[in-house]
C-alpha positions in Angstrom: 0.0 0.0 0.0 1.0 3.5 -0.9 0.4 5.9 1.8 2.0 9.6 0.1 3.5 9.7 -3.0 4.7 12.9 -4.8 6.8 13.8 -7.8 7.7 14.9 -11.0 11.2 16.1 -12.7 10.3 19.6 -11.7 9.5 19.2 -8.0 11.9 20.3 -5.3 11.0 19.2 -2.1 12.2 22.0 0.7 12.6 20.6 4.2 8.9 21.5 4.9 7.3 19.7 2.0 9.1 16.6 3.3 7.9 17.3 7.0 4.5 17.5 5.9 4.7 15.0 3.7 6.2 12.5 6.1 3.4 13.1 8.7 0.9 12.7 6.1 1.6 9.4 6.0 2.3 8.9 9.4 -0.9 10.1 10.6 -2.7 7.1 8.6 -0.3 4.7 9.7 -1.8 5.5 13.3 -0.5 5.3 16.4 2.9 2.9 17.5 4.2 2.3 20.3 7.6 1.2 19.6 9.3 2.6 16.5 12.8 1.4 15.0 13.9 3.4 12.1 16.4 2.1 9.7 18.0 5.1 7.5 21.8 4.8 5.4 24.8 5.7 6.7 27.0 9.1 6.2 27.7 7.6 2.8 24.3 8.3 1.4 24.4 11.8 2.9 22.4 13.5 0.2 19.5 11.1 0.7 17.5 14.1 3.0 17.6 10.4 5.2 18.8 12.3 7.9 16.5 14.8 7.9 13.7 12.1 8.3 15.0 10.3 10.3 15.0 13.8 12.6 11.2 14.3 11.9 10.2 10.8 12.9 12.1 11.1 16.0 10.2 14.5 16.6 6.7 12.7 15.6 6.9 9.5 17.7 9.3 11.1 20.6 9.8 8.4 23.1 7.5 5.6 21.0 11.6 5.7 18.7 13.1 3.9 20.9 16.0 2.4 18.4 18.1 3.4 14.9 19.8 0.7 13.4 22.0 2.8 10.4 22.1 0.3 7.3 26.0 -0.1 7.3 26.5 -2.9 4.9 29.9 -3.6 5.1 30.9 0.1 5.7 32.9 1.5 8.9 30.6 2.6 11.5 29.1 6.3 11.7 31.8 8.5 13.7 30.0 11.2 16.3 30.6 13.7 14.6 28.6 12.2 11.6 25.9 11.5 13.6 25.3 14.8 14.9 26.1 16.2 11.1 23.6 13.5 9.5 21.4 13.2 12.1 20.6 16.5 13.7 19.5 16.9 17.1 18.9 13.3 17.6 20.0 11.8 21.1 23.4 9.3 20.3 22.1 6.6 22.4 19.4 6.0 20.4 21.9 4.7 18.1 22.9 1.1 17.2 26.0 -0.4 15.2 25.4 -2.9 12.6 27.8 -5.8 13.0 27.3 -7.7 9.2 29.6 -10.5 10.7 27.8 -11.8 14.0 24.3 -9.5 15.2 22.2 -11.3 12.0 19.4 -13.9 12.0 18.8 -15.7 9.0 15.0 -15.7 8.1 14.9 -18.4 5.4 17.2 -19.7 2.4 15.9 -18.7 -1.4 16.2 -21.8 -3.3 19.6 -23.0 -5.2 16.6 -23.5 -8.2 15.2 -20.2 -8.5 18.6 -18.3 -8.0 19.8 -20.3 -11.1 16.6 -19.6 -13.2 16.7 -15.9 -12.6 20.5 -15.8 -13.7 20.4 -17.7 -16.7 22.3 -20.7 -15.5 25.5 -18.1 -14.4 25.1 -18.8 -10.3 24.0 -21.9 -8.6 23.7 -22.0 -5.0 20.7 -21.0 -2.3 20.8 -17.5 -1.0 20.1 -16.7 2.6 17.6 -13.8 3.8 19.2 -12.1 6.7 18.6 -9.3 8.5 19.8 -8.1 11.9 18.2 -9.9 14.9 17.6 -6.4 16.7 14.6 -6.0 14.0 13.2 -9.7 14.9 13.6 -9.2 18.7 12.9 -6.4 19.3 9.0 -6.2 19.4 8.4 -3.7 17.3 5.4 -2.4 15.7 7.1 -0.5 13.4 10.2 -0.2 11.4 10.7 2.6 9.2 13.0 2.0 6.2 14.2 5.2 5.2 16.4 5.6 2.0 16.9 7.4 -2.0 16.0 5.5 -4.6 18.6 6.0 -7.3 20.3 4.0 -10.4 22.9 0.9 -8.1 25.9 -1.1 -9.3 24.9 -4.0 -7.5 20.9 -4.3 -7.5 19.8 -1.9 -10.9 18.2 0.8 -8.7 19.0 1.7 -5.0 17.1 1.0 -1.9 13.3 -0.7 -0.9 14.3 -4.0 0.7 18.2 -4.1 -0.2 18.0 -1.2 2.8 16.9 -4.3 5.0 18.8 -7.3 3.4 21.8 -5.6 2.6 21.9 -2.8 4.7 21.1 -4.8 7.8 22.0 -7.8 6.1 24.9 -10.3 6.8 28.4 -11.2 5.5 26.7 -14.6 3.7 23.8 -12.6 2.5 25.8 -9.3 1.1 28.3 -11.6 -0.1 26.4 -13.8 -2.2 24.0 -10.9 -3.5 26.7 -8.4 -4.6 28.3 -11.6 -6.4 25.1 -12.6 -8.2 25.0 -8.8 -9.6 28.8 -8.6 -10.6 28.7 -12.2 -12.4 25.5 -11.2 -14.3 26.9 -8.5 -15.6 26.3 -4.7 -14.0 26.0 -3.2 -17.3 22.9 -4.9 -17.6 21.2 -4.2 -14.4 22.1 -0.6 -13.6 19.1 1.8 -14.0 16.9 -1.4 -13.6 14.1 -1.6 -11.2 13.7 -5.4 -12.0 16.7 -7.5 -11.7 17.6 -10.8 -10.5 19.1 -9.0 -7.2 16.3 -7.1 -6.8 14.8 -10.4 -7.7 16.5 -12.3 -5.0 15.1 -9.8 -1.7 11.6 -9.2 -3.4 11.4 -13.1 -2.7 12.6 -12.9 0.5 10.5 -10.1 1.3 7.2 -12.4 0.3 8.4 -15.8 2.1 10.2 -15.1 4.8 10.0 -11.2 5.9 6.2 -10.3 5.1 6.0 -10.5 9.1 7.7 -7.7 9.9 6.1 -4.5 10.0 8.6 -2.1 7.4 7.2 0.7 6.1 9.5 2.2 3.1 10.5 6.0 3.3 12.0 6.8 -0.4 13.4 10.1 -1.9 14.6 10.7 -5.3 17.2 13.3 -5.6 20.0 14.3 -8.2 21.7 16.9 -9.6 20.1 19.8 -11.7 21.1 22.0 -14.7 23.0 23.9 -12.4 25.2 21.2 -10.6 22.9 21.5 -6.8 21.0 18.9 -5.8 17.6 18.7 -5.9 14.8 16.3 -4.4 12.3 15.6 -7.2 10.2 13.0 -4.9 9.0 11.1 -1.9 7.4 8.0 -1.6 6.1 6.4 1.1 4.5 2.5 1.6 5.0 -1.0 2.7 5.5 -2.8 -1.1 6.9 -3.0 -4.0 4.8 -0.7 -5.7 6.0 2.6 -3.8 9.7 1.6 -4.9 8.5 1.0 -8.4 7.2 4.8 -8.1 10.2 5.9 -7.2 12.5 4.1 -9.5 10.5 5.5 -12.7 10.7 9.2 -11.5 14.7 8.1 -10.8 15.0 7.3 -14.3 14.2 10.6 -15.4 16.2 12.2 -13.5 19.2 10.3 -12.3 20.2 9.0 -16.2 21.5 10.6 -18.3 21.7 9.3 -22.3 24.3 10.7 -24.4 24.3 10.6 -28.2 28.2 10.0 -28.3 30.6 8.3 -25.9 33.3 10.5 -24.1 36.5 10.5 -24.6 37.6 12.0 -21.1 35.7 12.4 -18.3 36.8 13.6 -14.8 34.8 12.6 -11.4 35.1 14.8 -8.0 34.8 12.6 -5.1 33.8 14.9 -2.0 36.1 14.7 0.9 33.3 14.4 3.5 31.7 11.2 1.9 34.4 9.2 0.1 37.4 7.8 1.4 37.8 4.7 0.1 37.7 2.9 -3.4 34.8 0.9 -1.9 32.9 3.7 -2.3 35.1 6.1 -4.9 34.7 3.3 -7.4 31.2 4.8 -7.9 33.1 7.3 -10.0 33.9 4.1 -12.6 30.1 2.0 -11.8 27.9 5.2 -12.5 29.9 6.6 -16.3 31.4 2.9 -17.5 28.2 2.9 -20.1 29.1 6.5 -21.5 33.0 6.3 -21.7 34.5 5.5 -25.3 36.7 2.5 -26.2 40.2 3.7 -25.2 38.6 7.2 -23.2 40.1 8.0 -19.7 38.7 8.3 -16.2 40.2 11.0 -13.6 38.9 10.6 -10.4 39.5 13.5 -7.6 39.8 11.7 -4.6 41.6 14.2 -1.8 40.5 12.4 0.9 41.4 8.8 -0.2 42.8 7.0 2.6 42.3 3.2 1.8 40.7 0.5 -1.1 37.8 -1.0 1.4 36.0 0.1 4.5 36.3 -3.5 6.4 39.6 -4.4 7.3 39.4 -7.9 5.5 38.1 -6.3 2.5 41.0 -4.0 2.2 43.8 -6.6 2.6 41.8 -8.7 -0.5 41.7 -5.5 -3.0 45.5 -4.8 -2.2 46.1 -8.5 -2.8 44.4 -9.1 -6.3 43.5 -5.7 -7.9 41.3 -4.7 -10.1 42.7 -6.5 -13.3 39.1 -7.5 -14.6 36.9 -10.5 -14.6 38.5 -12.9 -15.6 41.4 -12.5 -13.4 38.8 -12.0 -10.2 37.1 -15.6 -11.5 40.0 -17.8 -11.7 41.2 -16.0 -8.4 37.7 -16.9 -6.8 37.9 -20.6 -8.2 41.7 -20.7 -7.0 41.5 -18.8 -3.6 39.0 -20.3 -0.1 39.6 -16.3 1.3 38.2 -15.0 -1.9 35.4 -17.5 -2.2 34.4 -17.0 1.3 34.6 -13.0 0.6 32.5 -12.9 -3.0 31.3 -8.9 -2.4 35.1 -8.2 -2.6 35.3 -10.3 -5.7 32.1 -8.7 -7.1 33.8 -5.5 -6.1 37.1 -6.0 -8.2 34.9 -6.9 -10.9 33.2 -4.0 -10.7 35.9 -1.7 -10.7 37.5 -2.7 -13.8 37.3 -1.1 -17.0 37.8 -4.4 -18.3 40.9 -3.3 -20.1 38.5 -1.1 -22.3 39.4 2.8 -20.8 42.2 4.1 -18.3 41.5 4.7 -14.9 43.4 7.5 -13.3 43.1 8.4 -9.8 44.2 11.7 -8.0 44.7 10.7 -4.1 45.3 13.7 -1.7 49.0 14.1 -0.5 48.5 13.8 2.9 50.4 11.1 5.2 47.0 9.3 5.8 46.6 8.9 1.5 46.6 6.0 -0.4 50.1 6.4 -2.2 51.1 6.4 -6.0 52.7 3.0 -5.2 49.3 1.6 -3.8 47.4 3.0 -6.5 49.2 1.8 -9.0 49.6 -2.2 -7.2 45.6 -2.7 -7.9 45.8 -1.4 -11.1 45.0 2.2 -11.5 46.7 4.9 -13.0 47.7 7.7 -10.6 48.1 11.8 -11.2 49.3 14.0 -9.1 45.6 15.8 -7.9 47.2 19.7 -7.5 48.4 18.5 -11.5 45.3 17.8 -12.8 43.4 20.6 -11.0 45.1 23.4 -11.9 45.5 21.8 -16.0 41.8 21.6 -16.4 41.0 25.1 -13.7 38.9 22.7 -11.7 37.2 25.3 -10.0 35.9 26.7 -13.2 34.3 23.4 -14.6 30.5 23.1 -14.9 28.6 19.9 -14.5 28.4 18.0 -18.1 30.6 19.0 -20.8 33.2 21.7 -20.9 35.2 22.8 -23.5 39.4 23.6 -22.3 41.6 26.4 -23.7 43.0 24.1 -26.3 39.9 22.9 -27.8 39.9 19.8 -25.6 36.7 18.5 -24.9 36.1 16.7 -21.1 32.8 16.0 -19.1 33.0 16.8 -15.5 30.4 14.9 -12.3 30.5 16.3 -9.1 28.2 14.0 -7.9 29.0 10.3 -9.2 26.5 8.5 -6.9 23.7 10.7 -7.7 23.6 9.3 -11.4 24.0 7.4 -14.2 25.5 8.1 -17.1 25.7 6.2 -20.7 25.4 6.8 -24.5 22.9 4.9 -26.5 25.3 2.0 -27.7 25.6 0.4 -24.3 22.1 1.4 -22.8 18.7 -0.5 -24.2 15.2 0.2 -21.9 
């Protein structure tokens, strides 16, 4: 059931509109007396998740007794980000995600289906985990609060990969992110029906229908004039209010191009990325638009290390990104990389395949990933002062910009707010 939904390409929610749009639906839900809300993490900062997650906790008060912060596999949420995400929100209400050991596993999707809805490419059951504070905790509400926007992984952000993923565990995020990266990303980005998404919407029927999540989805990008901009909100407890959302995303989170580009250059901002884990966004969200032989220059000044679990880190600087099939005979050769497939899918995922250079620009501080590290998992690297001052970086507009010398480049400030490809690699 849909309980508010509203808009368009030319809507631009201010805070209040969300306010008054989140107690709209609030108000029908009626009254709860214990609330858990489940929002992302500092990484998906531009959500306006914080923001809501601030107006529930004003609506319910004491009836919000618990946020669980969907971490995946990322580092947990530092003070400071809390108080910068979150608002005035009391810390103790806050809980850490542990994707290793604080799971329950709700049921296991068949070895039979999983096969059928990747073509024969994966064989084995997936689990539907999900972390045992939303099974024992007795509540009567859990609010799943997240943007819905164009995904490496599952085709189109958010809806139950908030819960299964977010909140999920290692089996579960492992397996999923694996299924993704073997069936091939370029043909599930932008998708709202893929055999990820496939994978949690049976879960979500079988094995989670018990549990009372209601889903709290934006839709926000970039506009004309490089800020962001919240085009929608959409608010229910099934598929249809993500499918909502996900068609308004289309619109305005993809961008088609009529020719591939030859150089493009991606800013990653300092606050939110600081780690390939998540920089590699810069290579997932313009792969479909780059030309055979073009180059990628990501801006990463805060770039400190390759993932943001421990584990996951020491695997990237042990096998690079050298394409899939280097990353498949290394899964078929290597128990540690087998038992660890997101960092496999992950490697796949951040190759270019051999078919375009990857450059990346770390900061120059002691705490940087260094041109030697860079370079041992198979990236270029540039000097980031270099490359700033060559192209007047703080001159560039978003999408195409024409340099002194006639050179043509495309510039994102904002890689995990879109998509980008040019007709020969993108069919609806």
């Amino acid at each position: 059931m849909i309980y508010y939904k509203e808009g368009s390409p030319t809507h631009n929610f201010s805070h209040e509109d969300l306010q008054n749009g989140l107690r709209e639906a609030l108000d029908k839900l009626g009254e709860k007396r214990k609330v858990l809300v489940v929002p992302p993490d500092y990484t998906r900062l531009p959500s306006r998740a914080g923001e809501l997650t601030e107006m529930a906790w004003e609506y319910y008060g004491d009836n919000l007794t618990d946020i669980l912060p969907a971490l995946g596999t990322h580092t947990p949420m530092t003070e400071w980000q809390i108080t910068d995400m979150f608002g005035k929100i009391p810390h103790e209400l806050f809980r850490d995600h542990d994707w290793r050991n604080d799971v329950i596993t709700l049921g296991q999707v068949p070895a039979d289906f999983v096969n059928k809805i990747t073509n024969g490419k994966v064989n084995f059951t997936w689990p539907a985990q999900v972390n045992k504070l939303l099974i024992d905790g007795d509540f009567d509400l859990i609010l799943s609060i997240g943007q819905v926007v164009p995904h490496e992984v599952v085709g189109m952000a958010n809806y139950n990969k908030n819960i299964f993923v977010g909140v999920g565990g290692a089996e579960a995020i492992n397996k999923s992110h694996y299924v993704g990266a073997v069936y091939g990303m370029e043909q599930m980005m932008g998708r709202s029906d893929t055999p990820v998404r496939k994978l949690f919407n049976y879960a979500s029927e079988n094995y989670a229908n018990h549990l009372p999540i209601v889903y709290v989805l934006t839709v926000v990008g970039v506009n004309e004039a490089g800020k962001q901009q919240t085009y929608g909100l959409f608010i229910g407890d099934d598929f249809d209010v993500f499918n909502e959302a996900a068609k308004l995303s289309l619109e305005v989170n993809f961008k088609m191009l009529e020719e591939p580009l030859k150089k493009v250059i991606v800013w990653l901002d300092p606050t939110e990325f600081k780690s390939t884990w998540l920089g590699n966004k810069s290579i997932y969200r313009t792969r479909m638009a780059i030309a055979d032989d073009g180059e990628l220059i990501v801006l990463a000044p805060a770039l400190q290390e390759f993932g943001e679990d421990k584990e996951i880190d020491r695997l990237i600087r042990k096998y690079g990104y050298f394409g899939t099939p280097h990353t498949l005979k290394a899964v078929e050769e290597n128990e540690e990389l087998r038992d660890n497939l997101s960092a496999a899918a992950h490697l796949i995922h951040g190759s270019s395949e051999g078919r375009f250079s990857i450059t990346y620009c770390p900061g120059k501080g002691e705490e940087n990933l260094s041109k030697e590290e860079i370079e041992s998992v198979g990236f270029q690297y540039a000097d980031i002062d270099e490359i700033m001052e060559k192209y007047n970086f703080h001159q560039l507009k978003e999408g195409f910009n024409t340099m002194p010398n006639g050179e043509e480049i495309y510039y994102i400030s904002s890689p995990a707010l879109g998509l980008w490809a040019h007709r020969d690699r993108f069919e609806y």
